[in-house]
C-alpha positions as CSV (number, residue, x, y, z in Angstrom):
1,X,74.1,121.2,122.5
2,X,73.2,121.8,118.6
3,X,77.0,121.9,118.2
4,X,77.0,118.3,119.5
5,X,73.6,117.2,117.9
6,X,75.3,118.3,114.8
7,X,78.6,116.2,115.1
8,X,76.2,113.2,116.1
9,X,74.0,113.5,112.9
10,X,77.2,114.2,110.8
11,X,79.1,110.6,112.6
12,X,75.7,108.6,111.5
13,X,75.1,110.3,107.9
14,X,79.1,109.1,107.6
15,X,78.1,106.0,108.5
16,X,75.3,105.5,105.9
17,X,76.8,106.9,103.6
18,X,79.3,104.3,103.2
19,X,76.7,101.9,104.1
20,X,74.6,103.3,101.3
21,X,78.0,102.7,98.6
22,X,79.1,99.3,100.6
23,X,82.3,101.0,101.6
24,X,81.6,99.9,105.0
25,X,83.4,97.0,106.3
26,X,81.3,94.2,107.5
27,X,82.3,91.9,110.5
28,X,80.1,89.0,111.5
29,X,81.3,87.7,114.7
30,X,80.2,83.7,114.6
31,X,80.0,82.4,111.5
32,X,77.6,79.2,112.3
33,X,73.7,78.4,111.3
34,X,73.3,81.7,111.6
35,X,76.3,84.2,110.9
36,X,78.2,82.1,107.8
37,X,74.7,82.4,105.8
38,X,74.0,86.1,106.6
39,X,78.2,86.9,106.1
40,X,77.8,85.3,102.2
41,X,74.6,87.3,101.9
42,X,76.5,90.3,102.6
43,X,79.4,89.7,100.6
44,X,77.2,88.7,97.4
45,X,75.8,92.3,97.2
46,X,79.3,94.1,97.4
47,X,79.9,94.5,101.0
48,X,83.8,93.3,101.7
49,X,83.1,91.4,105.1
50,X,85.4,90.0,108.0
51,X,83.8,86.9,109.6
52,X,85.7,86.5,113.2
53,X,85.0,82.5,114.5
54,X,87.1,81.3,117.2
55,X,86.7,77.6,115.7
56,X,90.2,78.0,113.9
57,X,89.0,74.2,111.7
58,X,85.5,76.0,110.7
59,X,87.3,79.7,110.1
60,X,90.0,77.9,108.0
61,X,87.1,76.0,106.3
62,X,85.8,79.3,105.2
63,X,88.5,80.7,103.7
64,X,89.3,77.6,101.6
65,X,85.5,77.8,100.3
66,X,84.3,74.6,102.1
67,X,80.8,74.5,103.1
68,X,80.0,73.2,106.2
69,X,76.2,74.9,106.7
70,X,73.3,73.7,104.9
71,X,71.7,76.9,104.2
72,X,74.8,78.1,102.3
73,X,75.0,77.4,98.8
74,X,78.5,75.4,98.1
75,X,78.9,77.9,94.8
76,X,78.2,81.2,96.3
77,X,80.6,80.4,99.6
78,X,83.5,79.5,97.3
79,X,83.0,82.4,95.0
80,X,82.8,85.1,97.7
81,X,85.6,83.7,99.2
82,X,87.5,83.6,95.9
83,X,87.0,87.2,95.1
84,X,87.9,88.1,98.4
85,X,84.8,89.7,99.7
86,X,85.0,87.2,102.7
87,X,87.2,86.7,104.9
88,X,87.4,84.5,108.2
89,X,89.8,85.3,111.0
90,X,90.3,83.8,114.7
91,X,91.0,86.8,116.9
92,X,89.6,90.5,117.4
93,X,91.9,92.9,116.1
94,X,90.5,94.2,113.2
95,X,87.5,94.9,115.2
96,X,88.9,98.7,114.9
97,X,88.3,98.4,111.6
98,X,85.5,97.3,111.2
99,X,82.2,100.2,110.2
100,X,79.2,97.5,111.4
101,X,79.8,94.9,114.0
102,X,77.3,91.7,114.0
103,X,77.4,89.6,116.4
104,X,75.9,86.1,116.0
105,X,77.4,83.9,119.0
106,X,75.3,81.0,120.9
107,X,73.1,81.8,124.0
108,X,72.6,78.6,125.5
109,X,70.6,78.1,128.8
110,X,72.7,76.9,131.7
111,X,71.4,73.6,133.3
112,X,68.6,75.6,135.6
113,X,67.4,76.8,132.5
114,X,68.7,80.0,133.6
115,X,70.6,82.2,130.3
116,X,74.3,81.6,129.5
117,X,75.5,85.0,128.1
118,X,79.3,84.1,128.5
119,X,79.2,84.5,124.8
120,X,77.5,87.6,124.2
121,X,79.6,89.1,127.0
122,X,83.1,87.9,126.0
123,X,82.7,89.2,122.5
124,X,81.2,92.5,124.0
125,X,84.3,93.5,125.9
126,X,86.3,92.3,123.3
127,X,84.5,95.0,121.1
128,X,84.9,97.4,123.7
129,X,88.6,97.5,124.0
130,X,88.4,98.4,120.2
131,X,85.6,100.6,120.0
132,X,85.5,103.7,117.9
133,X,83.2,106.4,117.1
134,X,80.6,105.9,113.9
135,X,80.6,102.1,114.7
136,X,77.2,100.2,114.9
137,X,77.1,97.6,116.9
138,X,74.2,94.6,116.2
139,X,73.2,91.6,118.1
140,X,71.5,89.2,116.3
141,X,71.7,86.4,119.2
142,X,68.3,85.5,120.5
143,X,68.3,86.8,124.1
144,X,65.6,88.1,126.7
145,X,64.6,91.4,126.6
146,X,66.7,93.9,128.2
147,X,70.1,92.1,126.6
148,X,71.4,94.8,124.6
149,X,70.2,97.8,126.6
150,X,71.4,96.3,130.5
151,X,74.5,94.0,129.6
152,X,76.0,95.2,126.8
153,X,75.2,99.1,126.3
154,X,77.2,99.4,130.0
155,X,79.8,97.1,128.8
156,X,80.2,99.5,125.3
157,X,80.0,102.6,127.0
158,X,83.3,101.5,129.5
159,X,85.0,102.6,126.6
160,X,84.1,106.2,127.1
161,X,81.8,106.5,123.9
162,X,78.3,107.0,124.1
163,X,75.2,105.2,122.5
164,X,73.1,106.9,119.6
165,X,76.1,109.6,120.2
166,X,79.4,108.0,119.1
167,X,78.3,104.9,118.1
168,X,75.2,102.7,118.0
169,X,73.6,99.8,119.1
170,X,70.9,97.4,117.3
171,X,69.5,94.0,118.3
172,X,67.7,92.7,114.7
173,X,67.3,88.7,115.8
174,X,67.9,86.4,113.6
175,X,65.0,84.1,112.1
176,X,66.5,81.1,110.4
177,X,64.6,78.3,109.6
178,X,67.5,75.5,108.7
179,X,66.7,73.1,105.5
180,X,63.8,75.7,104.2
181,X,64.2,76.9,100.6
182,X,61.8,79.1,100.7
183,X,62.4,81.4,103.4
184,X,65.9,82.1,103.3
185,X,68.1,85.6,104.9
186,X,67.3,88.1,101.9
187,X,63.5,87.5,102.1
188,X,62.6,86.8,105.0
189,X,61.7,90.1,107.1
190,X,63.8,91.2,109.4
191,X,62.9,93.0,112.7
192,X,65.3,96.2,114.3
193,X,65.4,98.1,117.1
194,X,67.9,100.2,118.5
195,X,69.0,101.7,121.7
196,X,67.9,105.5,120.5
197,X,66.5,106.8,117.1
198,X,70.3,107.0,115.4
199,X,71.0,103.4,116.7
200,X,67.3,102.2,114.6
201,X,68.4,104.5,111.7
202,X,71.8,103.4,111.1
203,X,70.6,99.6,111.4
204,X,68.0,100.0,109.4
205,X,70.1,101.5,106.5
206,X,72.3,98.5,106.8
207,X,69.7,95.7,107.1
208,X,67.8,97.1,104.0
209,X,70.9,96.8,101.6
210,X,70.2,93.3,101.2
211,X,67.0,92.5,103.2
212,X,63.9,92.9,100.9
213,X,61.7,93.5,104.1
214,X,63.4,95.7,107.3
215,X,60.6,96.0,110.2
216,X,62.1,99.1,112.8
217,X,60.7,98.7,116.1
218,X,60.6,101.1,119.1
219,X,63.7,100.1,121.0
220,X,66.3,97.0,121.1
221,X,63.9,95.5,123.8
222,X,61.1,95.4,122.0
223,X,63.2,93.6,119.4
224,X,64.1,91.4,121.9
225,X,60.9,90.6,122.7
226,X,59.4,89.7,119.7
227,X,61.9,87.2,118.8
228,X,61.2,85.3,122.2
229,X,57.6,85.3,121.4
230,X,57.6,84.4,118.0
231,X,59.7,80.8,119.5
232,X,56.9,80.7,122.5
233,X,54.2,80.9,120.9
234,X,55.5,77.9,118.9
235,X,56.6,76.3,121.5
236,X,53.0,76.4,123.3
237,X,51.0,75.8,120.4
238,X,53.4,72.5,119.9
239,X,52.9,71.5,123.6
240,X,49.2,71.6,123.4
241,X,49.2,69.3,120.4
242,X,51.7,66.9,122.7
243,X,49.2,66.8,125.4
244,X,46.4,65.7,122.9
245,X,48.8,63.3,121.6
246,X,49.1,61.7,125.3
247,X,45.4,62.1,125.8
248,X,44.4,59.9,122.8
249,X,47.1,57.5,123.0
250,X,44.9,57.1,126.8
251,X,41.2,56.7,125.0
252,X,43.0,55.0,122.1
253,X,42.3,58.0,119.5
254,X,44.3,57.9,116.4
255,X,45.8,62.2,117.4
256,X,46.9,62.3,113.1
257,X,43.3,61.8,112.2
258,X,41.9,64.3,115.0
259,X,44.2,66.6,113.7
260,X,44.0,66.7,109.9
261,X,40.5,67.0,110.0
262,X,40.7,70.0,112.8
263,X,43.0,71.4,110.2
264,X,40.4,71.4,107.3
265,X,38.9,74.4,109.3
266,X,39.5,77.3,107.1
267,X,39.3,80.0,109.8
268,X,40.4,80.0,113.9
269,X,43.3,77.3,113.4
270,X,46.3,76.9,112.6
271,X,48.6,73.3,111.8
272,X,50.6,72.4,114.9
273,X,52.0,68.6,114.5
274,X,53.2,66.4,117.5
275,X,56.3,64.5,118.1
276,X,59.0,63.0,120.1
277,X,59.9,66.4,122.0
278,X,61.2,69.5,120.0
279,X,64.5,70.2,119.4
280,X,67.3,73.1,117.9
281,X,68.5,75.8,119.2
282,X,65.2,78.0,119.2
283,X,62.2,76.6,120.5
284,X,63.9,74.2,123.5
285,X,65.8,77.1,124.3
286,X,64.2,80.7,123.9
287,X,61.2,80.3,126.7
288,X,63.1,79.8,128.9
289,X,65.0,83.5,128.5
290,X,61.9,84.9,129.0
291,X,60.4,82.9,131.8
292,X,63.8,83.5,133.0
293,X,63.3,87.6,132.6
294,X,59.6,87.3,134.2
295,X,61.3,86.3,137.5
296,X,63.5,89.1,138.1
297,X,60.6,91.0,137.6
298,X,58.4,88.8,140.3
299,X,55.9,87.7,137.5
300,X,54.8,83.8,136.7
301,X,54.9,82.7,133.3
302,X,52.4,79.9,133.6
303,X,51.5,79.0,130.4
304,X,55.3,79.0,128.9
305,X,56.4,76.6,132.0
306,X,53.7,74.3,131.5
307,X,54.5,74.5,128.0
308,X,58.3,73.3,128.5
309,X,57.1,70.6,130.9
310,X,54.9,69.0,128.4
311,X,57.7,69.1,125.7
312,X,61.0,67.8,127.4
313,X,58.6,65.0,128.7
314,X,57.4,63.5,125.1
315,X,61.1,61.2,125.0
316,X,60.0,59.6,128.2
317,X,56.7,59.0,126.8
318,X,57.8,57.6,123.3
319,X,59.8,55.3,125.4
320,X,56.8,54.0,127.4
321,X,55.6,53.7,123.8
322,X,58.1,51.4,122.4
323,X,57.7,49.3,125.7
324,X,54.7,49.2,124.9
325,X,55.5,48.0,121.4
326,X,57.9,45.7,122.6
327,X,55.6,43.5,125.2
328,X,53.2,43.3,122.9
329,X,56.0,41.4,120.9
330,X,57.1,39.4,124.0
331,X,59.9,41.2,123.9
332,X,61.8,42.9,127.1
333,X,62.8,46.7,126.5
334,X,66.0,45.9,128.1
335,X,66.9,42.8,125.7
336,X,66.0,44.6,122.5
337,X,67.6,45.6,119.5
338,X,65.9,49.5,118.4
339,X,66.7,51.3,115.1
340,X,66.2,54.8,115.5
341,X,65.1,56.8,112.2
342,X,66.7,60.0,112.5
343,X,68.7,62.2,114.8
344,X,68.8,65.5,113.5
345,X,65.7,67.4,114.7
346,X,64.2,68.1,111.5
347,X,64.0,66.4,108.8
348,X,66.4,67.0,106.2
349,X,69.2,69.2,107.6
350,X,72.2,67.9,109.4
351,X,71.4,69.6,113.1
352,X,71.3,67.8,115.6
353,X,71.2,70.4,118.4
354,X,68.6,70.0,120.9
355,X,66.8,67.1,119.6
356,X,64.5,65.0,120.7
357,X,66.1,61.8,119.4
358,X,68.9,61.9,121.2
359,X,67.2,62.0,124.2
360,X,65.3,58.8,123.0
361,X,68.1,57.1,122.4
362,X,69.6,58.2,125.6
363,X,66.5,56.6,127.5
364,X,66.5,53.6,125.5
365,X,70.1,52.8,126.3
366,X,69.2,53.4,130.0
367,X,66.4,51.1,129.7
368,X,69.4,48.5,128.4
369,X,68.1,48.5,125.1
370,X,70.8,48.0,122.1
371,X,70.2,50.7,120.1
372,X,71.6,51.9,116.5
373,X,70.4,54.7,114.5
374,X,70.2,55.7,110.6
375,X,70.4,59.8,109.4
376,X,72.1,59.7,106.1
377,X,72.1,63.5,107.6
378,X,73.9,63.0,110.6
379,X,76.8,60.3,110.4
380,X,77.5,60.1,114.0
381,X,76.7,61.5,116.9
382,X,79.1,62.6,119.8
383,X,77.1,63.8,123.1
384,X,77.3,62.8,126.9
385,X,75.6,59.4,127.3
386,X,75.3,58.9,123.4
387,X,78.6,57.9,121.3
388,X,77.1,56.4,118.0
389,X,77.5,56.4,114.1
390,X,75.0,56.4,111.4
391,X,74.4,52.6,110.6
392,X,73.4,51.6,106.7
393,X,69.1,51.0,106.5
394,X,69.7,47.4,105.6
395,X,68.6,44.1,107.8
396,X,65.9,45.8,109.1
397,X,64.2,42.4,110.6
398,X,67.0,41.8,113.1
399,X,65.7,45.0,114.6
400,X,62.8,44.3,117.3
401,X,61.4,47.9,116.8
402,X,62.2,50.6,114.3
403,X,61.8,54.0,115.7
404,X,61.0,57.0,112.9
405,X,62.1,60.3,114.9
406,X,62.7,61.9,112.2
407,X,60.6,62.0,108.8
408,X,63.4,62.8,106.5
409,X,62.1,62.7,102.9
410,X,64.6,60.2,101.2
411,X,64.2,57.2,103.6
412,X,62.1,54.7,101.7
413,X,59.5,54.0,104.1
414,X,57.7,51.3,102.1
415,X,60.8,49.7,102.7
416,X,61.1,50.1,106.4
417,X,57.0,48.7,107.0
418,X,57.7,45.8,104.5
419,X,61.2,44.8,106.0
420,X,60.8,45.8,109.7
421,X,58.9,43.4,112.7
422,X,57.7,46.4,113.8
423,X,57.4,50.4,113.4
424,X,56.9,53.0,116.3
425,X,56.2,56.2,113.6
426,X,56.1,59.6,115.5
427,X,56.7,61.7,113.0
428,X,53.4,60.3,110.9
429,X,56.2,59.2,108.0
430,X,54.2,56.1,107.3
431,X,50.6,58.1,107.1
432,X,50.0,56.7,103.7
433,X,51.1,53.3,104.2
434,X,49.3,50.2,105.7
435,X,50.6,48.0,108.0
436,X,49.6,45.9,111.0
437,X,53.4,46.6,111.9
438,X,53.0,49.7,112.6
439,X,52.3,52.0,115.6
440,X,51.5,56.0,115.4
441,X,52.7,58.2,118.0
């Protein structure tokens, strides 16, 4: 036993030590909103990295230098890429290679709302076939808790390798906040656990290299766990907000002026803004992995369910909204002409995953309303039910109703009030202007 405890300890100290020099070879499997930005981070300090994405247009954009992620600095890509410290490939095999495996790979919800891990799972046996001793082994995919320890440690282990023995396995989920320029993947801290002490050890050596802040937890679940509350508790704090929003629209409360004078509390509260749903690939998406996870486990999530009612049904009540809007026009919702403001779901960034505005538009059309949009984010938009390209912000009065989704900074919305019959704001774009034109949320 202390033979083999000592052939474990010397397989990890090998590890970090070339960890510790950036000898170790990097892969990042995925190299989208969150894997490209984290695979440039990684080259910058040193570390020669491998980026595996099966998108053979966006791997071949990577290796030519050409940005495609907002969050990725044009200069840094094409300088990494030009020295050679990364690299983007379309299959597996230098997987063997590789001394730390991160995987970054969607986990979308399937249309129950039940998790899609077909992702996580293909790239999971495709490390397994490959799989060599002193690897580690990191999901950074959000996922319920229980992912790394109950799907992929048995998956990892086919290859007759053990965890924390032979080689290790982390889950340190990402936290990306797309467009922010403050927060970005060096300094923003980043949460580990692994599935046994040499797992955390060996992923926290790696993670602090170029992480300012590394924040080990007591296992990959609890890791887990903490990512799908940090999205929940946004998530419910966002739905109660949307409730209040419905509630004043009823007793004809202006919910913008109840809320920034709440907000001037300086203790007890905390700003939570309405909308026209929420959107992305977090807080739509992550609840629901661990209402998901309560079931199998025979325990109600009550407050997360009511939660994701609230949100998905803020498009349908923006719609009711712009009928609204509309008859008090004399206009019919299904003979009118609707500019929609935005279509990414934030404002400036170019993601439009998950959004909210889509699904406005989507309801507007079904209504047999004409409807165009402007993002000078987002030039077109390609999804079932909604085929449409960014139209120029000009001849705004042969619109019936201008719909702000999304308060991206640029759009000149003196412009849009002056020029527009009338305005249906949800995102509180127009808070500073005045106009009889113009609707709040």
């Amino acid at each position: 036993m202390a033979v083999a405890f000592s052939q474990s300890q010397c397989v990890l100290e090998a590890l970090k030590a070339k960890i510790a020099d950036k000898s170790a070879l990097v892969g990042v499997i995925g190299l989208g909103y969150v894997g490209l930005p984290f695979a440039v981070e990684k080259a910058k300090v040193g570390y020669k990295v491998h980026g595996i994405e099966q998108n053979s247009q966006r791997a071949a954009m990577v290796n030519e230098g050409d940005n495609y992620i907002c969050d990725v600095d044009d200069s840094e890509l094409a300088r990494v890429v030009s020295e050679g410290a990364l690299h983007a490939v379309t299959d597996f095999e230098r997987i063997v290679e590789m001394d730390v495996i991160v995987v970054c790979v969607p986990t979308p919800l399937h249309k129950n709302l039940s998790p899609d891990l077909q992702y996580v799972l293909n790239v999971t046996r495709e490390i397994a076939k490959r799989l060599r001793p002193g690897q580690l082994v990191s999901l950074e995919s959000t996922t319920y808790p229980g992912t790394c320890e109950e799907v992929m440690l048995p998956i990892l282990e086919s290859s007759g390798l053990k965890v924390d023995i032979d080689f290790y396995l982390a889950h340190s989920p990402e936290r990306v906040d797309p467009g922010n320029k403050r927060y970005t993947t060096k300094n923003t801290h980043k949460v580990v656990g692994g599935v046994g002490p040499r797992s955390l050890d060996a992923a926290t050596a790696f993670y602090g290299q170029t992480i300012l802040n590394v924040v080990p937890v007591s296992s990959a679940k609890a890791a887990e766990m903490t990512k799908v509350f940090e999205n929940t508790f946004r998530a419910v704090n966002i739905a109660l907000v949307n409730e209040m929003t419905m509630l004043c629209d009823k007793i004809g409360l202006n919910v913008w002026e109840v809320l920034d004078a709440a907000f001037t509390k300086p203790f007890g509260i905390m700003p939570f803004y309405p909308g026209p749903g929420v959107g992305g690939h977090c807080i739509p998406l992550d609840p629901h992995y661990l209402e998901w996870k309560a079931r199998q486990i025979n325990f109600t999530t009550r407050f997360i369910g009511l939660a994701g009612e609230i949100n998905r049904a803020m498009p349908a009540f923006v719609v009711d909204k712009a009928r609204r809007c509309l008859n008090s026009m004399g206009v019919a919702l299904s003979r009118s002409k609707v500019l929609v403001l935005g279509a990414a779901y934030k404002k400036d960034i170019d993601d439009w995953r998950e959004s909210p505005a889509i699904e406005v538009m989507k309801l507007l059309m079904e209504d047999g309303a004409t409807v165009s949009y402007h993002d000078p984010f987002v030039l077109s938009v390609n999804e079932e039910d909604v085929s449409l390209v960014s139209v120029p912000l000009t001849h705004l009065d042969k619109y019936d109703l201008v719909l702000i989704a999304t308060d991206h900074t640029d759009i000149d919305y003196s412009k849009v009030v002056k020029e527009s019959k009338h305005v249906l704001d949800t995102r509180n774009a127009t808070k500073d202007l005045f106009g009889a034109n113009v609707t709040v949320l």
